[in-house]
C-alpha positions in Angstrom: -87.2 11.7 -20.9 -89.7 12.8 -23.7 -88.4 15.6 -26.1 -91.4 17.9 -25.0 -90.2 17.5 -21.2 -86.7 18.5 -22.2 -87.3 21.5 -24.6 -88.2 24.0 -22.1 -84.4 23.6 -20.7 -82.0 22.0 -22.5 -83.4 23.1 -26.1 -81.7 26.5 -25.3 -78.6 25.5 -24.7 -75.8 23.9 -27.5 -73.0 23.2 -25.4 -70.8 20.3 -25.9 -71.7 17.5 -23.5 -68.2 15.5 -22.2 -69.2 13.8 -18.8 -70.5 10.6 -18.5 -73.7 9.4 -19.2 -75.6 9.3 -16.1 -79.1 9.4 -15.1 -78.8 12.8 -13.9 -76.6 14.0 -16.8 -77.7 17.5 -19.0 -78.7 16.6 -22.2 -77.7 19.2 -24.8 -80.1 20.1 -27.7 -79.4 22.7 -30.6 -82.2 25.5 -30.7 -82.3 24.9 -34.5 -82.9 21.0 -34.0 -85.8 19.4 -34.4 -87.6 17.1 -31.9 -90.7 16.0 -32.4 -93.4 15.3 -29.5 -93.1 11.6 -29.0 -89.7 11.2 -29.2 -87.9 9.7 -26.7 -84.3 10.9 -25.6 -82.0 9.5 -22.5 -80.2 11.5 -20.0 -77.2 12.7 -21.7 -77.9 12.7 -25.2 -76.4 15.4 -27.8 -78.2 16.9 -30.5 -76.4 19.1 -32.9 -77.9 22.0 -34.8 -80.1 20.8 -37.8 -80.5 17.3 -36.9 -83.8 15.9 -37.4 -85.1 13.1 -34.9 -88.7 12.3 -35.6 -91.5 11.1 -33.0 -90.8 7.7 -33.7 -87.5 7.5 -32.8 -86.2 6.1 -28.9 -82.2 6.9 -28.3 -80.6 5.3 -25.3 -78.5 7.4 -23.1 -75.4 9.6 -24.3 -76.3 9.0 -27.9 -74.9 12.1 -30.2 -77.1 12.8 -33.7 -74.2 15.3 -35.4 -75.8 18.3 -38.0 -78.4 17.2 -40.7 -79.3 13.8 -39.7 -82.5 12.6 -39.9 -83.7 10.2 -37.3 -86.8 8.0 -37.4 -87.7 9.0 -41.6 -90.3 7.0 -43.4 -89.4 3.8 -45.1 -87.9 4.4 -48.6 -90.7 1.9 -49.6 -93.5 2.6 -52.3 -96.2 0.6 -50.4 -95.6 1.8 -47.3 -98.8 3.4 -45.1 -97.5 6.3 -43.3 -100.0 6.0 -40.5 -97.9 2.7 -39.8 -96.8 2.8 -36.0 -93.4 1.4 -35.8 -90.2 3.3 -35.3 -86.5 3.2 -34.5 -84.3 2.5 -31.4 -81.1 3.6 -30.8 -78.6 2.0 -28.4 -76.4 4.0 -25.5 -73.4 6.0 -26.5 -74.1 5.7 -30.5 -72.7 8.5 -32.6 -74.7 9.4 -35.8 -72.4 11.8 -37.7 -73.3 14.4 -40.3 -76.1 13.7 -42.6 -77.1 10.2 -41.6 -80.0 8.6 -42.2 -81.6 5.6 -40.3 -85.5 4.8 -41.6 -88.1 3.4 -39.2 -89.6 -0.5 -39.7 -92.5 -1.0 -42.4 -94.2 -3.0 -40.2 -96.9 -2.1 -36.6 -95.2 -2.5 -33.6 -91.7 -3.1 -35.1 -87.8 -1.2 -35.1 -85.2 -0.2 -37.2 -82.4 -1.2 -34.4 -79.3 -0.1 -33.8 -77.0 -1.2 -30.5 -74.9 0.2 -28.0 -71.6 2.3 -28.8 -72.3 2.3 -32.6 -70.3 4.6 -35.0 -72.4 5.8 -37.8 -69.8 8.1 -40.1 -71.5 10.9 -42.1 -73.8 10.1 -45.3 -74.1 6.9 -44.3 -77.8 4.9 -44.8 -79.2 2.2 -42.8 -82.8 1.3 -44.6 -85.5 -0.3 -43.3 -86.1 -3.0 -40.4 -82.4 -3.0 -40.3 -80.4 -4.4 -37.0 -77.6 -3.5 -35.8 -75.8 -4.9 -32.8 -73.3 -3.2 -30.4 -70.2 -1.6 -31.6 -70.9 -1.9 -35.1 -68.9 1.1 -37.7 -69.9 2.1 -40.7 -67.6 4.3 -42.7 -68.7 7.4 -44.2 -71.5 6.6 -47.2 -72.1 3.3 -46.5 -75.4 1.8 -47.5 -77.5 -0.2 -45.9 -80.7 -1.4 -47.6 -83.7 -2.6 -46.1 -84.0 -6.2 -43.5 -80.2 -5.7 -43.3 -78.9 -6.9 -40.3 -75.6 -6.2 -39.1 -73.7 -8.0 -36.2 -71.6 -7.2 -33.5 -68.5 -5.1 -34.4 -68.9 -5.4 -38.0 -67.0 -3.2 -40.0 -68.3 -1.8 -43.1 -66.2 0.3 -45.4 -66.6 3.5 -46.8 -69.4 3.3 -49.7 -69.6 0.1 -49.4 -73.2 -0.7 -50.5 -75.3 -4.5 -48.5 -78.2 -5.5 -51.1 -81.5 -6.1 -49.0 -81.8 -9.2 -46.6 -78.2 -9.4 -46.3 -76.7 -10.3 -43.2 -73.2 -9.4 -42.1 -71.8 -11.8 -39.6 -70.4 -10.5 -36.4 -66.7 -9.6 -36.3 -66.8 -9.1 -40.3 -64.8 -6.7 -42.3 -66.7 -5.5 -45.5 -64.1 -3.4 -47.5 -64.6 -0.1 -48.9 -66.4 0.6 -51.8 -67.5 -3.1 -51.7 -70.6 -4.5 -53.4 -72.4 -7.5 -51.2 -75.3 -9.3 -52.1 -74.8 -12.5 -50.3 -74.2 -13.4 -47.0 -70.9 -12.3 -45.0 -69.8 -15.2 -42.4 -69.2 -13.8 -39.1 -65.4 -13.2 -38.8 -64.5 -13.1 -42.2 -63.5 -10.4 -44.9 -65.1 -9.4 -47.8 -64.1 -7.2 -51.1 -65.4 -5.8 -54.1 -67.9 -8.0 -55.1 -69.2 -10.5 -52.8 -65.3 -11.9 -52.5 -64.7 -13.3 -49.4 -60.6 -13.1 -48.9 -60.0 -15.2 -45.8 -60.4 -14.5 -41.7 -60.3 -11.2 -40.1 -57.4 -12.2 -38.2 -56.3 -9.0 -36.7 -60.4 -8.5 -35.4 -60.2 -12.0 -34.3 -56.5 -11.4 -32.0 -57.8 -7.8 -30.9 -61.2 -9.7 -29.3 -58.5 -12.5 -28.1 -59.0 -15.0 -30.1 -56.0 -17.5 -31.0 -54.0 -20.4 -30.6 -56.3 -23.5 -30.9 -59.6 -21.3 -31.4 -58.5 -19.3 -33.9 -57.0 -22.7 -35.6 -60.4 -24.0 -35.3 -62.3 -21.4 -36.9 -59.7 -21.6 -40.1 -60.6 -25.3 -40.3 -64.1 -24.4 -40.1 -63.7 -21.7 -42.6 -62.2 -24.5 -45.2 -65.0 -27.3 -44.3 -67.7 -25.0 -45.2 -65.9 -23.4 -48.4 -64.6 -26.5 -49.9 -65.7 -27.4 -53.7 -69.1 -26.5 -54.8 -70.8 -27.9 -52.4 -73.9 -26.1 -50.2 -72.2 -24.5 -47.4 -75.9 -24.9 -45.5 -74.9 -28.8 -45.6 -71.6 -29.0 -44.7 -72.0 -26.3 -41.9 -74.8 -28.9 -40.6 -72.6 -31.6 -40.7 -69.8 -30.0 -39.0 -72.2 -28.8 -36.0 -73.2 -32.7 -35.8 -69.2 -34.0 -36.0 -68.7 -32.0 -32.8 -65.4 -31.7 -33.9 -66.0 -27.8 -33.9 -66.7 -26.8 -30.1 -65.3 -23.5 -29.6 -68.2 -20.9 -28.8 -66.8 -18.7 -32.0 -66.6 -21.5 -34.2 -70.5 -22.5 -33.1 -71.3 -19.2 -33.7 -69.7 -19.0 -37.3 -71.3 -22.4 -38.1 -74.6 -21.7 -36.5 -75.0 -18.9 -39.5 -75.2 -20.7 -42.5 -78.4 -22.3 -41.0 -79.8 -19.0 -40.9 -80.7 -16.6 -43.5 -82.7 -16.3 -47.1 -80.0 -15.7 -49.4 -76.7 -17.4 -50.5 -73.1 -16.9 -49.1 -69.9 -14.7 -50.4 -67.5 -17.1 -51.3 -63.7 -17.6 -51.5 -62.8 -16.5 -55.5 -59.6 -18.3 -55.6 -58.8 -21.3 -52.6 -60.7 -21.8 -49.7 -57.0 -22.3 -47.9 -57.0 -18.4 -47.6 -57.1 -17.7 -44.2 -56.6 -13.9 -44.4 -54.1 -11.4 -43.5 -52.8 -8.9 -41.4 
């Protein structure tokens, strides 16, 4: 439903919506929001008083924007054309909480994407041409620059701060107040400063992995850490061994072929598999 087919109804009325998100659910929309004409809402969605969602945005169904967020904003980007048409999608069920801030793609035709069942906490940032899978969190202030991209439920900690082009690997934990530049492997931690600490191994037993899988991924952890040697390579080389064929352990090796910039690292031995 477009925003200028539900204002005449729904824009009156700022009750809290609790059902579930059906085709024919109300959607709820704070008089003193603003919806711009283009927009594109689902059945169910919540918008609380203040919130700002701009014509460029699309928000799946059941998606809550909380007080003062601002939805579908220009790129923080000096060279960027306003006239540009791109925009941002939102995922089903995604809660944006006070004051967040999600900017649309710099380029035609193009989204700033977030998934499904998302949990933005207030003040936090996601820049430019960012992705997002499903079930990601980000804690309150986090900062996502732009080309971020952000896999499946990640967890990012509270200021933590992701330097442009960064990926995060699914299942990761970034810790609060955390600075990362480089790449995070899927299913790892990482701390302060681009210091990767071991496996998330209480993520990894909550999504059921364990036993000879999770054993797997630790030896793949220490092939790809070992010495000083590029973890592109010896990622390559364990994909070839086939010595690795869990679908996780694919998946964690399949991302050092990816990407533009380098990897967080182990600080101390690459024998640290993490902790509860």
């Amino acid at each position: 439903m477009t925003a200028a087919a539900a204002a005449g109804d729904a824009a009156v009325r700022c009750a809290r919506y609790d059902g579930p998100t059906t085709e024919d659910s109300a959607m709820s929309i704070h008089p003193t929001a603003i919806i711009e004409d283009g927009a594109t809402l689902g059945a169910g969605c919540v918008i609380h008083a203040h919130a700002i969602i701009t014509r460029h945005c699309t928000l799946g169904d059941g998606v809550v924007v909380h007080p003062f967020a601002v939805i579908g904003g220009d790129p923080q980007d000096l060279g960027f054309e306003p006239t540009t048409p791109s925009g941002v999608s939102i995922g089903a069920r995604t809660v944006l909480r006070e004051h967040v801030t999600v900017n649309r793609a710099t380029k035609p035709g193009t989204a700033t994407e977030i998934g499904a069942d998302c949990f933005l906490m207030a003040t936090s940032h996601v820049g430019h041409d960012g992705k997002l899978g499903d079930r990601v969190i980000l804690a309150n202030a986090v900062l996502l620059a732009g080309h971020v991209s952000v896999g499946e439920r990640a967890f990012i900690g509270g200021t933590a701060a992701v330097h442009q082009f960064c990926r995060v690997g699914e299942g990761a934990m970034v810790g609060g107040v955390a600075r990362v530049s480089l790449d995070v492997p899927p299913f790892t931690m990482v701390t302060e400063r681009n210091a990767l600490i071991g496996l998330n191994l209480v993520g990894l037993r909550r999504r059921g992995v364990k036993g000879a899988a999770l054993a797997e991924l630790k030896r793949a952890l220490r092939h790809v850490c070992r010495s000083a040697s590029n973890p592109r390579d010896l990622a390559a080389e364990a994909l070839a061994s086939g010595d690795f064929p869990s679908p996780d352990t694919q998946r964690f090796l399949q991302f050092f072929i990816g990407g533009r910039r380098g990897f967080a690292r182990p600080r101390a031995s690459a024998d640290d598999d993490g902790g509860e």
